[in-house]
C-alpha positions in Angstrom: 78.2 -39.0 50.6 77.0 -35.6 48.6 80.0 -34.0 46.9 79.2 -31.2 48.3 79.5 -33.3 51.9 83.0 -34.4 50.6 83.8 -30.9 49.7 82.9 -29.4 53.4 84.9 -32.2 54.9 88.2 -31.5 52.9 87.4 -27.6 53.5 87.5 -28.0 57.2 90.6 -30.1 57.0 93.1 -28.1 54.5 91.8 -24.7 56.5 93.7 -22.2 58.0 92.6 -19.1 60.3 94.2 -15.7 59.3 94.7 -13.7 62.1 92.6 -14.5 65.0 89.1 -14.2 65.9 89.3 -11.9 68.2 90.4 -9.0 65.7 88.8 -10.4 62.4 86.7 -13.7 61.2 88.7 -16.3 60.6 88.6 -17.4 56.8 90.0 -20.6 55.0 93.6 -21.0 53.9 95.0 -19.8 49.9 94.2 -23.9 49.2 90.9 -24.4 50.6 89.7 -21.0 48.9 90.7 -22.1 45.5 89.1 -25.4 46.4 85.7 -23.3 47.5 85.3 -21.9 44.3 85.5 -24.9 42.3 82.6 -26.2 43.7 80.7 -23.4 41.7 81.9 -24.8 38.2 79.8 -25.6 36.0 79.3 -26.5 31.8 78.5 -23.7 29.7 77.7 -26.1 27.3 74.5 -27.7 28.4 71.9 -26.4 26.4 70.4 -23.2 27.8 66.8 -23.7 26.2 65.7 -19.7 27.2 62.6 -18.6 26.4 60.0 -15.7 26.9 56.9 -17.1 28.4 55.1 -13.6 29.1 55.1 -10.2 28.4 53.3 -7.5 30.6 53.3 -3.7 30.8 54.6 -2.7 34.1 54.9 1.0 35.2 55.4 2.4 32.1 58.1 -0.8 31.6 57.7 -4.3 29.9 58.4 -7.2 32.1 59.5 -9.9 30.8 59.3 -13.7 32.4 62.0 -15.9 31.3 63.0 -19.3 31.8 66.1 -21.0 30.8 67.7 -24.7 32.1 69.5 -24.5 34.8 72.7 -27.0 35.1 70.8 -29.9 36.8 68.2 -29.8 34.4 65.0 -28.2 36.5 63.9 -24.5 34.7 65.0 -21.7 36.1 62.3 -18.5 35.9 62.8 -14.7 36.6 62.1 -11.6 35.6 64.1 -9.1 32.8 62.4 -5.6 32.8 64.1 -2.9 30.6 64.2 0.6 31.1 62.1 2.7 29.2 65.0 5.6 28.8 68.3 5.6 27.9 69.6 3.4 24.6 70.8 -0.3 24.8 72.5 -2.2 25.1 71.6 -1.5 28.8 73.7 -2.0 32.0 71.5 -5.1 33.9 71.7 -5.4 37.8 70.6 -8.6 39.4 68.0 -8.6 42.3 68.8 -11.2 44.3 65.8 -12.0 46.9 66.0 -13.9 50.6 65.0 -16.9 52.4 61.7 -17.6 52.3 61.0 -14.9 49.8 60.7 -14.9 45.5 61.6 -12.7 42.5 58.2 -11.2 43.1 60.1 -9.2 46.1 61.6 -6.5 43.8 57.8 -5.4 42.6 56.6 -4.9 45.9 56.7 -1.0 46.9 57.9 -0.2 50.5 58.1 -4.0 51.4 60.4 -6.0 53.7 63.3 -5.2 51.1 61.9 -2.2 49.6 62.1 -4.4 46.7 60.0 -2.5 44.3 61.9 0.9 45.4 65.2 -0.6 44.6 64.0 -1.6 41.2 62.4 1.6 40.0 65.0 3.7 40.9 67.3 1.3 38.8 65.0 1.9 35.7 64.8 5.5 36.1 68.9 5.4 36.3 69.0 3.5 32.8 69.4 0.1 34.1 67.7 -3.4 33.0 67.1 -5.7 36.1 67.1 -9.2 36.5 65.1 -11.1 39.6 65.5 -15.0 39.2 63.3 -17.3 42.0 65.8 -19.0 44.4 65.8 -23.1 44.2 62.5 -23.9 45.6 61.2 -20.5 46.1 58.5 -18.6 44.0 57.5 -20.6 41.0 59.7 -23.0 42.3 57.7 -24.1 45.1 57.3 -27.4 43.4 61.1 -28.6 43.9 59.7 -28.3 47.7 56.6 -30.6 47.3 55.1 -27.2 47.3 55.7 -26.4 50.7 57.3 -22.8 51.5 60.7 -23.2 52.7 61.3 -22.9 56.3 64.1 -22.9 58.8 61.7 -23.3 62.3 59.3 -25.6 63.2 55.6 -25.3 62.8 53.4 -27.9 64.4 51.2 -26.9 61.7 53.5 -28.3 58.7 53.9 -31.0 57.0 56.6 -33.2 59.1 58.1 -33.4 55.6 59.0 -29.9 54.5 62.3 -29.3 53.2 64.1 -31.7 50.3 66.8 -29.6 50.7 69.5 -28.3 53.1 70.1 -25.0 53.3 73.1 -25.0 51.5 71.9 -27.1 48.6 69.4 -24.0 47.8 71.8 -21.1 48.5 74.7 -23.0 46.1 72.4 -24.5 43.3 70.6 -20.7 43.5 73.9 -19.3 42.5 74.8 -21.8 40.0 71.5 -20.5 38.5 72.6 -17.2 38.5 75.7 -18.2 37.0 73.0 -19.2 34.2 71.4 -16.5 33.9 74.3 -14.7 33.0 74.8 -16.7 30.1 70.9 -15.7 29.4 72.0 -11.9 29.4 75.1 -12.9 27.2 72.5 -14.1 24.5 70.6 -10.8 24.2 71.5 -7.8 22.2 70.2 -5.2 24.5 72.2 -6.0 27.5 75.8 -4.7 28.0 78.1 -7.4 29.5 80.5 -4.9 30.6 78.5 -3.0 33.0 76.7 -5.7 35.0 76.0 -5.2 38.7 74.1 -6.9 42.2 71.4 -5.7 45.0 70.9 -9.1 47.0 69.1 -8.8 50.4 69.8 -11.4 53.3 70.5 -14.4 51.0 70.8 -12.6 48.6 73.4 -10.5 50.6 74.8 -13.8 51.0 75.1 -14.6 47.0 76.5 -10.7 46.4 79.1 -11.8 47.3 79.8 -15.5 46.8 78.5 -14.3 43.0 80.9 -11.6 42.5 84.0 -13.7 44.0 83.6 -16.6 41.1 81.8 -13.9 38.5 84.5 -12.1 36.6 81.3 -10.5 34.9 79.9 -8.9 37.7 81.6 -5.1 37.7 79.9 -3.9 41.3 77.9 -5.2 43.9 75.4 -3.9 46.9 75.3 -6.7 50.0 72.3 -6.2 51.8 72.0 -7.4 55.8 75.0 -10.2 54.8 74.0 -12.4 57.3 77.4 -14.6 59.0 75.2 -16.9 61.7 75.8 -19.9 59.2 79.5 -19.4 59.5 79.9 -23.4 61.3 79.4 -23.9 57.4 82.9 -23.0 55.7 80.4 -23.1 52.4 78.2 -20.4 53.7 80.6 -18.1 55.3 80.8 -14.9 53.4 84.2 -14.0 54.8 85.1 -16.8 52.5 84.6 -15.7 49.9 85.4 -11.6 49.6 89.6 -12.0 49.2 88.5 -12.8 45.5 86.3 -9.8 44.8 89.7 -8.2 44.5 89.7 -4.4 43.8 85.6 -4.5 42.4 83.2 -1.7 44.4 81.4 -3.2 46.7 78.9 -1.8 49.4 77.7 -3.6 52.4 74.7 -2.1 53.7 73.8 -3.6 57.4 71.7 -3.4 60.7 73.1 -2.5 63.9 70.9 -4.6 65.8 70.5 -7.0 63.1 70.6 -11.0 64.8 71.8 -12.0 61.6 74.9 -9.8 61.6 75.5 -7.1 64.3 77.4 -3.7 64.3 80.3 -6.1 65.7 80.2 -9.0 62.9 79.5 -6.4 60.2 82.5 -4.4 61.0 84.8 -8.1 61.2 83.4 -9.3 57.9 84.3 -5.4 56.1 87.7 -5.8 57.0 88.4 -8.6 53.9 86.5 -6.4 51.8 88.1 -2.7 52.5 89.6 -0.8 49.6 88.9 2.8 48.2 85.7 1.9 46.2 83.8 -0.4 48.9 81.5 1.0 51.6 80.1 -0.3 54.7 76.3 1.2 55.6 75.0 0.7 58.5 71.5 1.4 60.4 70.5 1.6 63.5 67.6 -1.4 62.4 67.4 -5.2 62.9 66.9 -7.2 59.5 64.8 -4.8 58.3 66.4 -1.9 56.7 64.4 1.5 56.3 63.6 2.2 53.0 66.0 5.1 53.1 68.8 2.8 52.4 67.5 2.7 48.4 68.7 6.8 48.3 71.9 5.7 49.2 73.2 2.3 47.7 71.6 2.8 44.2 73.2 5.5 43.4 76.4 4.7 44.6 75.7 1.2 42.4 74.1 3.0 39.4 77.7 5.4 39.3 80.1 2.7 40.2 78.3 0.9 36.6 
C-alpha cells in the first residue's frame, strides 16, 4: 500500500469533526492535522540541480525558464519573469495554474484565469512571478505517457490515460513548489521576506495547502477553492487553513460555481476569518470575470 494510502487511512481513523456540518465543514482533529502536514516533508538536502534553459524578452520583461530536481528525482520547469521597475531584491508571487492547464496560463491575456492579466499587473506593482508546470501538466506531459490529464471519460482516449491519481499530482505538485522555493532562496534578486500566492482552481487548492506548511509564504489569493474532493481528508482545504494562522488571505469565489457554491464558500471562510482575510465572491460559475484581477492584486501586492 502507497504511503500516502496508509496516511488517508490513519487520517480517517484519528479524525474528529468540529462543530457540525450543518453550521461549518467538518475538519480533522489537533492529531490528524499535525499528522496531514507531515506528509508534505521533504529533504532540503537533495541536490537542487537549477538551471536556466532560456531567456526571452517578454513585454518589455525577461522570462526566464528554469528547471530544478524536484524530490523524487523528475525536473521540475517554470517560469521566473522579473519586473522591469522597482530595485531587487524583488517581492516574487507564485502563479499557481489548474487541472488540466500549465504554467503557460499566466501569459495568456483575458483567458480562462485571466492568467496573463494577473501577471502584468504583478510586474507593473514591482513583483517577480513564478509559474511552475503541475506534475504531468505542461512540459510535463511526459510523466502522463503524453496524454493530457483528464478527470472524464472520452471514448476517444487512450483507455490508459492517467498514471496518477488525482492526489498524487496535487501533493507531489506542492512538494514541487516547496522546491521551488528553495530555487528563489538561491537567487540574489528575490526577497524571501515578502513572498506571496495567486492559484486558480487547483491552484486555489495549493494556496492554501502551500501557505499552511510554508512559513515563507507572507500572503495568499485562493482562486474558485474548489471543496467537491472533500471524501479525500488529503484534498479538503478546510484542512488545512487552522495553520495559516494570522497570514492575509483572500478567497476569491463563484456563486454558482459547481466546484464550490455561495453556500460551501461561505462554510470553508469560516476557518479562515481574521481582520486581514477576505472572501470575494461573483455572481459566475468557475470562470471568474476578469474584473476580479482589479481587486485581489492589489489587495496581494499591499498585503506584500
Amino acid at each position: 500500500m502507497k504511503i500516502q494510502n496508509i496516511l488517508s487511512v490513519l487520517l480517517t481513523a484519528i479524525a474528529l469533526p468540529v462543530l457540525s456540518q450543518e453550521t461549518t465543514p467538518p475538519v480533522l482533529g489537533e492529531e490528524a492535522h499535525k499528522l496531514l502536514l507531515r506528509m508534505y516533508d521533504y529533504d532540503p538536502a537533495i541536490p537542487l540541480e537549477a538551471r536556466i534553459v532560456e531567456r526571452k524578452d517578454n513585454d518589455s520583461h525577461v522570462r526566464f525558464k528554469i528547471v530544478f530536481r524536484g524530490v523524487r528525482g523528475a525536473m521540475v520547469p517554470g517560469y521566473l519573469q522579473l519586473p522591469a521597475t522597482g530595485t531587487a531584491p524583488y517581492p516574487c508571487v507564485l502563479l499557481m495554474h489548474g487541472w488540466s492547464g500549465s504554467a503557460e496560463n499566466w501569459w495568456e491575456d483575458n483567458g480562462y484565469l485571466s492568467g496573463g492579466n494577473v501577471r502584468k499587473a504583478l510586474l507593473k506593482a514591482g513583483c517577480a512571478v513564478l509559474a511552475l508546470d503541475a506534475q504531468a501538466h505542461g512540459d510535463r506531459i511526459a510523466e502522463n505517457d503524453y496524454h493530457v490529464v483528464n478527470l472524464y471519460e472520452d471514448p476517444e482516449a487512450p483507455p490508459r490515460k492517467n498514471y496518477f491519481t488525482i492526489r498524487e499530482i496535487i501533493t507531489q505538485t506542492l512538494l514541487d513548489y516547496r522546491r521551488g522555493l528553495d530555487y528563489l532562496d538561491t537567487r540574489d534578486d528575490i526577497d524571501m521576506d515578502r513572498i506571496g500566492i495567486v492559484g486558480y482552481s487547483m491552484g486555489g487548492f495549493h494556496s492554501v495547502a502551500l501557505t499552511a506548511v510554508e512559513s515563507r509564504i507572507k500572503a495568499s489569493v485562493g482562486c474558485v477553492v474548489p471543496v467537491t474532493w472533500r471524501e479525500d481528508p488529503i484534498l479538503d482545504p478546510a484542512n488545512y487553513m487552522r495553520s495559516i494562522g494570522k497570514r492575509p488571505f483572500m478567497m476569491v469565489q463563484g456563486k454558482e460555481d459547481s466546484l464550490c457554491n455561495e453556500a460551501q464558500s461561505k462554510k470553508l471562510y469560516t476557518y479562515l476569518e481574521h481582520e486581514d482575510t477576505r472572501l470575494l465572491l461573483y455572481g459566475c460559475e468557475h470562470r471568474l470575470p476578469v474584473d476580479y484581477v482589479g481587486v485581489a492584486i492589489p489587495w496581494l501586492v499591499d498585503h506584500l
